[in-house]
C-alpha positions in Angstrom: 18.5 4.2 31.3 15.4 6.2 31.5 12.6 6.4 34.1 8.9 6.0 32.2 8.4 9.4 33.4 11.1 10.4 31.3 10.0 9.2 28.0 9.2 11.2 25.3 5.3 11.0 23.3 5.3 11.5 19.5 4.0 14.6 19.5 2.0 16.0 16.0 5.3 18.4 15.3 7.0 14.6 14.8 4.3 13.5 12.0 3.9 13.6 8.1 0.7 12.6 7.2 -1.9 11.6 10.1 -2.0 7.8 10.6 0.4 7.0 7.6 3.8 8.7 8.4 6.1 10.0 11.3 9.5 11.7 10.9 12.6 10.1 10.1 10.5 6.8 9.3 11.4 4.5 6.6 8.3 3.3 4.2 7.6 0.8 1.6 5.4 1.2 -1.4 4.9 -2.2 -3.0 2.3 -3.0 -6.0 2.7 -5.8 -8.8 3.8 -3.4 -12.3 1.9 -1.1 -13.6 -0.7 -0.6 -10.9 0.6 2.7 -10.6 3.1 3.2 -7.7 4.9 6.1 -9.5 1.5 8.2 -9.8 0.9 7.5 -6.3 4.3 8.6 -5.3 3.5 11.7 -7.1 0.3 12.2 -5.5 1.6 11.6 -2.0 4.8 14.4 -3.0 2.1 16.9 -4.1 -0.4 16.4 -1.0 3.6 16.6 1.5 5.1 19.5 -0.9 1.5 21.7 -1.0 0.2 20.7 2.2 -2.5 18.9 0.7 -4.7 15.8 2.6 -3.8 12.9 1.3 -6.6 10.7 0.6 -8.5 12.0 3.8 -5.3 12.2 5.9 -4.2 15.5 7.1 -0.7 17.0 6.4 0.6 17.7 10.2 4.0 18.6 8.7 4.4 19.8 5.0 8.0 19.6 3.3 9.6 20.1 0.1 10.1 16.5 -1.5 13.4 14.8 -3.4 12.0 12.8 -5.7 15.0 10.3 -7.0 13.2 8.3 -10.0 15.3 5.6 -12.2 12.1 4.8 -14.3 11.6 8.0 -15.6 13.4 10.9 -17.3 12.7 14.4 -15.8 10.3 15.4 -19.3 8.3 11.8 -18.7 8.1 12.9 -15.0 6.8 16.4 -15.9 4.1 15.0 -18.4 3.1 12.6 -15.4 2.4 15.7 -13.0 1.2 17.3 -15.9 -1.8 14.3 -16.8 -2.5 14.4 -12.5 -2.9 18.1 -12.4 0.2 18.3 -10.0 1.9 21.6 -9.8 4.6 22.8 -7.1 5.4 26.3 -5.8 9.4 27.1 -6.4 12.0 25.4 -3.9 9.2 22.5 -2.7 10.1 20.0 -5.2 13.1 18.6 -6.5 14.0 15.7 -8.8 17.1 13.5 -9.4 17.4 10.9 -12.5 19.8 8.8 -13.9 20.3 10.4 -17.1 20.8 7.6 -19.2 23.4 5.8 -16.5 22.5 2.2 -16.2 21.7 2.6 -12.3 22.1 5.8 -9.6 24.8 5.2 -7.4 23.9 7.5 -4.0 27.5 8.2 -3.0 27.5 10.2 -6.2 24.3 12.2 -5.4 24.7 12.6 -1.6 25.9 16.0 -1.5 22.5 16.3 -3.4 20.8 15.1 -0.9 23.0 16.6 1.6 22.3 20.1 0.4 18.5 19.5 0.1 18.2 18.4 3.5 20.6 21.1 5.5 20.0 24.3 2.7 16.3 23.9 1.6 14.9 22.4 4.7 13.7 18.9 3.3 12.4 16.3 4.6 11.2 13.9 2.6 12.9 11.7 0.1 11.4 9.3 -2.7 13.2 6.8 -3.9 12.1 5.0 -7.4 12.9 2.2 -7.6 15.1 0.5 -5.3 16.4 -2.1 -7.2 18.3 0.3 -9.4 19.7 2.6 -6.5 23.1 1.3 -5.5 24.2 2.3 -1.6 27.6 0.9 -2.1 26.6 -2.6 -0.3 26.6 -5.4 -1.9 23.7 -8.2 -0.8 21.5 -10.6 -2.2 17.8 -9.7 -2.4 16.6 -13.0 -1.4 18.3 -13.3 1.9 17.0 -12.0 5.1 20.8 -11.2 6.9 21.7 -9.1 3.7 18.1 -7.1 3.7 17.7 -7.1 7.5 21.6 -6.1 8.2 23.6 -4.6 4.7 20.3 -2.4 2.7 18.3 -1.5 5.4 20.6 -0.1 8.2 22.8 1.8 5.1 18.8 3.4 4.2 18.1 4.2 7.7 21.7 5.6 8.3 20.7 8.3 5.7 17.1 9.1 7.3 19.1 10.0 10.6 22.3 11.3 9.2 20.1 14.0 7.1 16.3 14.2 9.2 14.5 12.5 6.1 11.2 10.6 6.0 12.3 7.8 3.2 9.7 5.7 1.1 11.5 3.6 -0.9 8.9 2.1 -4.3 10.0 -1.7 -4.7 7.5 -4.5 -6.8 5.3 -7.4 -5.4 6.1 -10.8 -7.0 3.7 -13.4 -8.5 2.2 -14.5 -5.1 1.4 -10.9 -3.8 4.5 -10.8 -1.3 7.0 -7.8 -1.4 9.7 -9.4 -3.7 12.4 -10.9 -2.2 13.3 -11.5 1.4 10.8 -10.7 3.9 13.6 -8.3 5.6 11.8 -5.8 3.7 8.5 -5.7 5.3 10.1 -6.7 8.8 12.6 -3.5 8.9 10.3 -0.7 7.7 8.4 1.4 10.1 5.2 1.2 7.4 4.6 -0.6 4.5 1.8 1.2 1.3 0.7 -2.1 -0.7 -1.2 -1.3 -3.9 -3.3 -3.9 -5.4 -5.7 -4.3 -8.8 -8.7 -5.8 -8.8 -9.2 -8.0 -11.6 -12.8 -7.0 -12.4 -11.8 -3.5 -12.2 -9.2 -1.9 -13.3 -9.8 1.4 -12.4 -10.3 -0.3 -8.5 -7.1 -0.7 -6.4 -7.2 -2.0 -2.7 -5.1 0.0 -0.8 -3.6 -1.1 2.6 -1.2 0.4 4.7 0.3 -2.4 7.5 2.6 0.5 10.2 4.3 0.6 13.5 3.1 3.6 15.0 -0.7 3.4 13.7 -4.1 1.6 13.5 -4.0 -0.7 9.9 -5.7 0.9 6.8 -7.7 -1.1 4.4 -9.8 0.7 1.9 -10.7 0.5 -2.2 -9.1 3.4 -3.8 -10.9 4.6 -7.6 -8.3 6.0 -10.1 -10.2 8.6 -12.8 -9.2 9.0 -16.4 -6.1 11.0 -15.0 -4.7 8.2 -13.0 -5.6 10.4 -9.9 -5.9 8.1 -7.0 -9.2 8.8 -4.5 -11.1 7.2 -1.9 -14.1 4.9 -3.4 -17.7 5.7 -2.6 -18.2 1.8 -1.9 -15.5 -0.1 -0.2 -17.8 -3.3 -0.2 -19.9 -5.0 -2.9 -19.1 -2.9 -5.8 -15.4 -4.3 -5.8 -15.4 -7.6 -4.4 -15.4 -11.0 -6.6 -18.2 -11.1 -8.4 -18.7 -14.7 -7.3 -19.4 -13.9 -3.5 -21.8 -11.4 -5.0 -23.9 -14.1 -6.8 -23.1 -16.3 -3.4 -24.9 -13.4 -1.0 -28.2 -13.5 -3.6 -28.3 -17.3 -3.5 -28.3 -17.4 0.4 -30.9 -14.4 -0.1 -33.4 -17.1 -1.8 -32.6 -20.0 0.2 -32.7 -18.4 3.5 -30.7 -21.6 5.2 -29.3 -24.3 3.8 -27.1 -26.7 3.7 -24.3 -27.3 0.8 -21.1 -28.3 -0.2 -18.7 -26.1 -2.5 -19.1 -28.2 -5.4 -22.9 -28.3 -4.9 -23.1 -24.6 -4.3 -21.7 -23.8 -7.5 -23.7 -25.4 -9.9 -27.0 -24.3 -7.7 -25.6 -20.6 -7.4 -24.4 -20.7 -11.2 -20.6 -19.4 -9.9 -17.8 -18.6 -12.7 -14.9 -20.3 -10.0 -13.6 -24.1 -8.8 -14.1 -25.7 -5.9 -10.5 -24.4 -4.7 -11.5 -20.3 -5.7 -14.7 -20.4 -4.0 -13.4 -22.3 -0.5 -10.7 -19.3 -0.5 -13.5 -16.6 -1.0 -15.6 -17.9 1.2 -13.0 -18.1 4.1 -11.3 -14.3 3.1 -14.4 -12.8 3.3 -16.0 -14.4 6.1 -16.7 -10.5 7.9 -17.8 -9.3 4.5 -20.5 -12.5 4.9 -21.2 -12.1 8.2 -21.9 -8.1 7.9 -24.7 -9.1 5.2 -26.3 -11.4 7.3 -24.9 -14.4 6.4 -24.0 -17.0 9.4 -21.7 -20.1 8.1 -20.6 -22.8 10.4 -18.7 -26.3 9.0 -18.8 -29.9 10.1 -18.3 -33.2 8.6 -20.2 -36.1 7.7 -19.6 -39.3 6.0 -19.7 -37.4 2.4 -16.9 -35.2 3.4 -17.2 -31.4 4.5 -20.6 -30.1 5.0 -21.7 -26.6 5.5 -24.5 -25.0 6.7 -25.5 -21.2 6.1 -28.6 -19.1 7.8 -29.3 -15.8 6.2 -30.8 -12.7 8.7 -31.6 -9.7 7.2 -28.8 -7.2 8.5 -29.7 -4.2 10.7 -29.8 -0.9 9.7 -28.9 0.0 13.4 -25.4 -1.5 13.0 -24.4 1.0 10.1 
C-alpha cells in the first residue's frame, strides 16, 4: 500500500513519442487491407530508430526497433524503405521474417528478442501481423476470455519481461471494428486506427483512442511514395461530398425546413434517405462549426427538421 505522496508521475524519460506512446505500453495498429499499415509501421520505426517527429509528435525517447514482419520477406521490406526514403544508422534497426515457414512461432525467436533487448539496448518491438505470430497459447479470436486472458497477458508478459514498447498490426473487419473480440481494444494501453476515404484514396483518417493521452483525430495525405503526412485541410476537402453539397444548399436557403427525403432531391445529393440521416448526425460539429444550427421534432408527416444558417466567425478560428 502506498500513500498518494508516494506515487510516481510519468516522467518524459518514460515516453516514446509525445501523446502517442509510453514505455513498456502495448499498442494496436488496425486498418481494413491495404490502407497501408505496414508503411506506417515503417514510418513510425524510422521517426523511433532516427529520432525523427512523427507526424508532428516529438521523439522524447529514441530506440533501435525489432521489426518482426510475416507479410514480407527481408528484400520486399528493403524495397518498402527503399520507395519511403527510410534509411537507418547501423545497430538501430533490426528485422525478423518467417523465411518461408507457414507462421513465426516466438518461443523460437525469443533469444532474438532477448538479445536485442538486454545487448543492443532496444526497446521497441513491431509485430506484423499478429494473426500469424504464434505465443504458444491456444485461443479463439472471437472470444473475449481467450483475448482478454490467454494473447494479451502472454504479449504483455514479454513487454515487462524484456523493457519493450510492443505495437502489434492486426486488420479491421467489414463494419470498421478491430476484428474479432473486443479484448483487443479493451487490453491495449493505445490503439492507431487507419482508415480510407472513399473519395480519396490518397486521404486516410487517422485516430489514435489511448490511456495515458488526449484522443487524436486528424486526416493524414499519403504522396506518390506512400509517405504518410499531416493534411493541410482536416475539414471540407475530405469529408463526403454529400454534406459538402448539404452546407451550399443551407447557404442559399438560409433556414428552412425539410425532411431527408425532401432535402435530397432539392440539394441534388448522390445518397438514400439512410446515408444522409447518418451524415448528418456524424457530423453534426462539422455543421455546427459552418454555421449550420439543426434541431428535430415531429409532426403528423413524420420527422421534421429545421436548419438556420449564420455566417461563422472568423474570431472563433
Amino acid at each position: 500500500m502506498k500513500a498518494f505522496e508516494e506515487l510516481k508521475e510519468t516522467t518524459k524519460k518514460d515516453i516514446i513519442i509525445d501523446g502517442i506512446m509510453r514505455s513498456k505500453g502495448v499498442y494496436l495498429l488496425v486498418s481494413k487491407p491495404k490502407v497501408g499499415k505496414s508503411l506506417f509501421a515503417l514510418q513510425l520505426a524510422n521517426s523511433i530508430a532516427n529520432k525523427k517527429a512523427f507526424l508532428g509528435h516529438e521523439i522524447l525517447k529514441p530506440s533501435p526497433v525489432l521489426y518482426i514482419t510475416t507479410e514480407l520477406s527481408d528484400s520486399q521490406l528493403k524495397d518498402r524503405c527503399n520507395l519511403l526514403g527510410i534509411s537507418f544508422e547501423k545497430n538501430n534497426f533490426f528485422v525478423i521474417d518467417r523465411d518461408e515457414k507457414q507462421n513465426i512461432n516466438f518461443m523460437d525467436i525469443e533469444y532474438q528478442v532477448k538479445e536485442f533487448a538486454e545487448e543492443l539496448n532496444g526497446r521497441i518491438l513491431i509485430l506484423d501481423m499478429l494473426k500469424d505470430i504464434n505465443f504458444g497459447v491456444g485461443y479463439d479470436i472471437n472470444s473475449y476470455q481467450d483475448i482478454s486472458q490467454k494473447l494479451m497477458p502472454k504479449i504483455r508478459n514479454y513487454a515487462d519481461k524484456y523493457n519493450l514498447t510492443i505495437l502489434f498490426v492486426h486488420h479491421l473487419n467489414k463494419l470498421g471494428k478491430t476484428l474479432g473480440s473486443t479484448g483487443f481494444d479493451a487490453v491495449v494501453d493505445g490503439i492507431i486506427r487507419l482508415s480510407k476515404n472513399i473519395y480519396d484514396e490518397d486521404t486516410i483518417k487517422l485516430e489514435i483512442i489511448n490511456r495515458d493521452y488526449p484522443d487524436i483525430e486528424e486526416y493524414l495525405h499519403k504522396d506518390k511514395n506512400q509517405v504518410f503526412s499531416i493534411a493541410q485541410d482536416n475539414t471540407l476537402d475530405f469529408i463526403n461530398p454529400n454534406i459538402t453539397q448539404f452546407i451550399k444548399y443551407a447557404i442559399r436557403e438560409k433556414e428552412f425546413d425539410f425532411t431527408i427525403s425532401d432535402v435530397i432531391l432539392k440539394a441534388n445529393l448522390m445518397c438514400t434517405p439512410t446515408q444522409l440521416g447518418k451524415l448528418i448526425n456524424s457530423n453534426k460539429d462539422l455543421l455546427l462549426k459552418e454555421g449550420l444550427q439543426i434541431s428535430k421534432y415531429r409532426t403528423s408527416n413524420g420527422r421534421t427538421y429545421h436548419c438556420k444558417y449564420e455566417e461563422p466567425s472568423l474570431e472563433n478560428e
